[in-house]
Structure formats: structure tokens, C-alpha cells
C-alpha positions as CSV (number, residue, x, y, z in Angstrom):
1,X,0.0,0.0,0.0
2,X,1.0,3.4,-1.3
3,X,1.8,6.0,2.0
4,X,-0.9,8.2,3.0
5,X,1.0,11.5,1.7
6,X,1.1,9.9,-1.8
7,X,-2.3,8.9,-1.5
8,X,-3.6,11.9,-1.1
9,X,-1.2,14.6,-1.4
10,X,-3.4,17.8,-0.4
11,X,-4.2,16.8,3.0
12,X,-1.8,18.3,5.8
13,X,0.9,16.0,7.3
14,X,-0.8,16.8,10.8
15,X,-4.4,15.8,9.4
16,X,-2.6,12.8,7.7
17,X,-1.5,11.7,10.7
18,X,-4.7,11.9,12.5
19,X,-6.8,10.0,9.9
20,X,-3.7,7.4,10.3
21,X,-4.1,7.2,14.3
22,X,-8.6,7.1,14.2
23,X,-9.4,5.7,10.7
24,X,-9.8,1.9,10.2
25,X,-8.2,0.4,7.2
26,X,-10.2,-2.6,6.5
27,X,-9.7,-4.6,3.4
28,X,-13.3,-5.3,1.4
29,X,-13.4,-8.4,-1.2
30,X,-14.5,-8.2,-4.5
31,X,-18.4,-7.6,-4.7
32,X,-19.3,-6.8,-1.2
33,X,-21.8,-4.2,-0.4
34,X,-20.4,-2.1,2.1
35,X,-23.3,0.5,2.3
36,X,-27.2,-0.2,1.5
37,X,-30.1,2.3,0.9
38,X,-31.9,2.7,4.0
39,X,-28.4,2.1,6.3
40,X,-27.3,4.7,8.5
41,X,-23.6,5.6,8.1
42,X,-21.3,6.0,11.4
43,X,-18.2,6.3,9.6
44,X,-16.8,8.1,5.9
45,X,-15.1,6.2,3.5
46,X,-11.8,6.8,1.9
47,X,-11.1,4.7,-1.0
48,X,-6.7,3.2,-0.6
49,X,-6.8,0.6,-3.0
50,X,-9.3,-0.9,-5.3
51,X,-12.5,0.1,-6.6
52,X,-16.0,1.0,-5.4
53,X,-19.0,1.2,-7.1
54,X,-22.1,3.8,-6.4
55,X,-25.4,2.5,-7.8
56,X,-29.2,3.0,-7.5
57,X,-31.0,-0.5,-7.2
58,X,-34.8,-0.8,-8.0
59,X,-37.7,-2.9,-6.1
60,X,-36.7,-5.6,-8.5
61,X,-32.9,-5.6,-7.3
62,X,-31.8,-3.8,-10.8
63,X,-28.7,-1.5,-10.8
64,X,-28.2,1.8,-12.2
65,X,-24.8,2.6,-12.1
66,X,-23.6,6.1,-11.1
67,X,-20.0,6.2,-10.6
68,X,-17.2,4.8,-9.6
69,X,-14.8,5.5,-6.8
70,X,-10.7,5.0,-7.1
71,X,-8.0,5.4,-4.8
72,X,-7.6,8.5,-3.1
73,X,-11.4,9.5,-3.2
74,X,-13.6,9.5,-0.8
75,X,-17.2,8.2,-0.8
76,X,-19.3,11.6,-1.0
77,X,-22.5,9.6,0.1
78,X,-20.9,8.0,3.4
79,X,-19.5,12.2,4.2
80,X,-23.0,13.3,4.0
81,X,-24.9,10.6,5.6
82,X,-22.7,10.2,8.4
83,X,-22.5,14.0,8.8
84,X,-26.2,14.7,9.0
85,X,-26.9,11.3,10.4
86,X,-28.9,10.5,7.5
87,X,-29.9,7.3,5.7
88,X,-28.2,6.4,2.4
89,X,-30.0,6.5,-1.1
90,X,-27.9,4.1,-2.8
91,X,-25.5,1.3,-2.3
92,X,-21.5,0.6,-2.8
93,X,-20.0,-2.2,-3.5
94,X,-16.8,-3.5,-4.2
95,X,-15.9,-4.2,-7.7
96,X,-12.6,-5.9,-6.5
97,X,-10.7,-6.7,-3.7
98,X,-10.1,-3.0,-2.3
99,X,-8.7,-1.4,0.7
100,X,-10.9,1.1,2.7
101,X,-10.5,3.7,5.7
102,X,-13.1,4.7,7.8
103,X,-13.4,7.4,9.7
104,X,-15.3,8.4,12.4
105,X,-18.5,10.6,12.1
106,X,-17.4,12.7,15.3
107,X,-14.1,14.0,13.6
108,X,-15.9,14.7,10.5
109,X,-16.8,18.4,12.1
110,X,-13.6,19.0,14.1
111,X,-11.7,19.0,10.7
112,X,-13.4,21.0,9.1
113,X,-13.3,24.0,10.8
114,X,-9.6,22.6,12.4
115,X,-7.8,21.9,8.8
116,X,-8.4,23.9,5.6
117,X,-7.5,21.1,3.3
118,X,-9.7,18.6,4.7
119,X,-12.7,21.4,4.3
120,X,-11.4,21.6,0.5
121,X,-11.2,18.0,0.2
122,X,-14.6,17.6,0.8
123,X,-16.3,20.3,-1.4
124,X,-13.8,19.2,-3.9
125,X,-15.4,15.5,-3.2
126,X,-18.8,17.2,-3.9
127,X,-18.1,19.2,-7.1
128,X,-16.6,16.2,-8.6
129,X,-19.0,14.0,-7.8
130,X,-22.1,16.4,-9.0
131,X,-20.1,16.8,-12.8
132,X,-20.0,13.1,-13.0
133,X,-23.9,12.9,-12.5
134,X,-24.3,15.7,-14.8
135,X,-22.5,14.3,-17.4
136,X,-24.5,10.9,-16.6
137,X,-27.6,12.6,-16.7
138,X,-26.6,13.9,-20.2
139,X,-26.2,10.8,-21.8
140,X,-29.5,9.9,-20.4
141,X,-31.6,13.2,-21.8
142,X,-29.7,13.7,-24.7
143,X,-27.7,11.1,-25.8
144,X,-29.0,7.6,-27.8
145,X,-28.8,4.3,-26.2
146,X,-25.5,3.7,-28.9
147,X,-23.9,6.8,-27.2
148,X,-25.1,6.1,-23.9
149,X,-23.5,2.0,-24.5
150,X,-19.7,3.6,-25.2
151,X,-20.1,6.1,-22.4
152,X,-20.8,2.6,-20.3
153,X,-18.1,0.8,-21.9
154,X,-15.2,3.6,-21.8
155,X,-16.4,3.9,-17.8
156,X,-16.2,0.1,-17.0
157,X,-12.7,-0.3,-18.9
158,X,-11.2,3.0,-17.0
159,X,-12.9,2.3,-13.7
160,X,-11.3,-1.5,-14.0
161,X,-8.2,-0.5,-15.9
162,X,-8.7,-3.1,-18.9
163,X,-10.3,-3.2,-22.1
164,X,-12.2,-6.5,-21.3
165,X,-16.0,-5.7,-19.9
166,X,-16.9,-9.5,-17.7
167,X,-20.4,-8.4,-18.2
168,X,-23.4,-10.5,-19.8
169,X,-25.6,-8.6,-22.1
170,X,-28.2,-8.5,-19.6
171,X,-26.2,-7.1,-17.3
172,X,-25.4,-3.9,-19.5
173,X,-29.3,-3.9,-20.7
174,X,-30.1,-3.8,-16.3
175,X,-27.6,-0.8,-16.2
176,X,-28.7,1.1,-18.8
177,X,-32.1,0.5,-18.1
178,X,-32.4,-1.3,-21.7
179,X,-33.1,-4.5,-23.0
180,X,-30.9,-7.7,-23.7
181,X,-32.0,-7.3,-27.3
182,X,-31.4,-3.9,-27.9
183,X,-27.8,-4.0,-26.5
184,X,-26.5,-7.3,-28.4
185,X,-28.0,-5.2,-31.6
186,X,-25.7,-2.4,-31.0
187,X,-23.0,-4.1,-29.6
188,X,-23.0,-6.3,-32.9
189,X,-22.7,-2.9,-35.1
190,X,-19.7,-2.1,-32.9
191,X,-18.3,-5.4,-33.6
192,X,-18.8,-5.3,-37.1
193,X,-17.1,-1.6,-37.5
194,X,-14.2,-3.3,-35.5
195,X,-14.3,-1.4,-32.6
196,X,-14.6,-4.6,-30.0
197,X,-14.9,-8.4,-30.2
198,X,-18.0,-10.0,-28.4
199,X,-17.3,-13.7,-27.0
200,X,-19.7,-15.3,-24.2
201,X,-19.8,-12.9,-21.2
202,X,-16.7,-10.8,-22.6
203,X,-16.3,-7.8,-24.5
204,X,-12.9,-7.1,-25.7
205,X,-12.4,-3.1,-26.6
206,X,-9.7,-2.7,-29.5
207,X,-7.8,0.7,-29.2
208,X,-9.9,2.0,-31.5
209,X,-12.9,2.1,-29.6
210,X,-11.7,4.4,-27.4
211,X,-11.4,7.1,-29.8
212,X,-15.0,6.5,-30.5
213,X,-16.8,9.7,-29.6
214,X,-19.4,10.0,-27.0
């Protein structure tokens, strides 16, 4: 594991510290859900190692993805919930083996008004967060479900650091709230302009799918 100061490099060396001596670094395996709609949060999350993955989930137990978290973020959800003692809207989990801190809801206050980067951490946590749901909510108003399929694509293979998506169709249709058939048609059009290669359960992305525009 990287050193805190690395990890996050606009946090004070005093604030690092503390977050080193009260945080608990607990390591998460692959597809856990670590927070579920309707669970109060006692503690924030900072992200060390791995990935996490925000999502809505439906009465039917459907996901809508929303973003995805990487080392040296922190969980925006789990810093509001636990501030205002509120119950979460949404659910994380684990996309692989990851390594988490949490921190307790009591210091949340004292560093903010104690440590200026910590306070611009967190609004920095917020604004990016809110420009990744606009730019989500764009490809849902205004974008086709071809566009809104790359968008998917080039988020899984960054978010997972590969260009092979371990997804079943149906899995992409639940996402994008879609059907199976629609997405194996489009996905075949991408395969036939040689952009990816489709196999059972894997999609391979080619290099030049990623200059595809979205």
C-alpha cells in the first residue's frame, strides 16, 4: 500500500496523521456491499486501493450505475450521511478486492473547521462527484442508447483498468435500463465496424474504440 501523503497529497501532514491514528483500514473483497439504501452511516469512506461502485438498485434488485470511486477518493454519500446522520439513497460495492479507511462521524466536524485542506477535500469530493452525475444525466436526456453504451463501456474499462467488460448482455441492458436485445444489436454494429470483439460474457475493446466519440 502506497503512504498516505502519496495517497492523497493535499491533506496536511498533521491531518494525515490523524486519519492514520482514528481511521480503520479494512480490506473489502470483490463484490461486497459495504453501504445499503436505507443504512445509517457512522463512519466516511476513503477509498486506498481498489474500486468501489455507487449505484441505485430498483424494487426488482436492478442496478443503475452512477459512478465509480478509485483510490484516493472518498465516498461523498458516506461524508453526507454520516454528517447529518442520514440514511443512504444508494448502495456501494466492491468491484474488486479494495482497501478502505473509515473514519469516524465525530471528527468529521472537528476537521473542518480545524484543517483547511480537509474542508477543500470535501467540497472538492462534492463538485466532482455532481459533474460526473451531470455528465450521466446527459447521456440519459440527450444522448442515444448507442452513445449512452460507449459512455458505459469507456467507464467500466477505466474504472477497471482493462479493455475486457466481464459483463453478460443482460447485465449492461439492467444498467442502462435497456433491454438484452437492444444491447446485443448495438453491440454487434460495434463489432462489425471493428471497434470490440464480443465472445460469451466478454467484450474485448480494441484501441480503436476508445477514440469513438461519446
Amino acid at each position: 500500500m502506497q503512504p498516505l501523503y502519496k495517497m492523497f497529497p493535499q491533506l496536511e501532514p498533521a491531518l494525515l496523521q490523524e486519519i492514520e491514528a482514528n481511521s480503520i483500514l479494512k480490506t473489502i473483497p470483490a463484490d461486497e456491499i459495504l453501504i445499503r439504501t436505507g443504512q445509517y452511516i457512522k463512519s466516511a469512506l476513503l477509498v486506498v486501493e481498489g474500486t468501489l461502485k455507487i449505484f441505485r438498485e430498483n424494487e426488482d434488485g436492478g442496478e443503475f450505475l452512477m459512478y465509480y470511486l478509485q483510490p484516493g477518493e472518498a465516498c461523498a454519500i458516506s461524508l453526507v450521511c454520516a454528517s447529518k446522520m442520514e440514511a443512504s439513497k444508494v448502495m456501494v460495492k466492491s468491484v474488486e478486492e479494495s482497501v478502505i479507511m473509515m473514519i469516524p462521524i465525530q471528527l468529521m466536524d472537528q476537521w473542518m473547521s480545524k484543517y483547511k485542506s480537509w474542508y477543500y477535500y470535501v467540497l472538492e469530493t462534492y463538485r466532482n462527484r455532481f459533474e460526473e452525475l451531470l455528465l450521466l444525466i446527459d447521456h440519459i436526456a440527450f444522448r442515444n442508447m448507442d452513445e449512452r453504451l460507449i459512455f458505459y463501456l469507456k467507464r467500466y474499462s477505466k474504472a477497471h483498468k482493462s479493455n475486457q467488460i466481464n459483463l453478460s448482455h443482460q447485465q449492461i441492458a439492467d444498467e442502462l435500463n435497456s433491454s438484452r436485445e437492444v444491447i446485443s444489436r448495438l453491440l454487434k454494429k460495434l463489432e462489425q465496424k471493428n471497434l470490440l470483439s464480443l465472445s460469451r460474457n466478454t467484450i474485448e475493446l480494441k484501441e480503436a474504440f476508445h477514440k469513438e466519440m461519446t
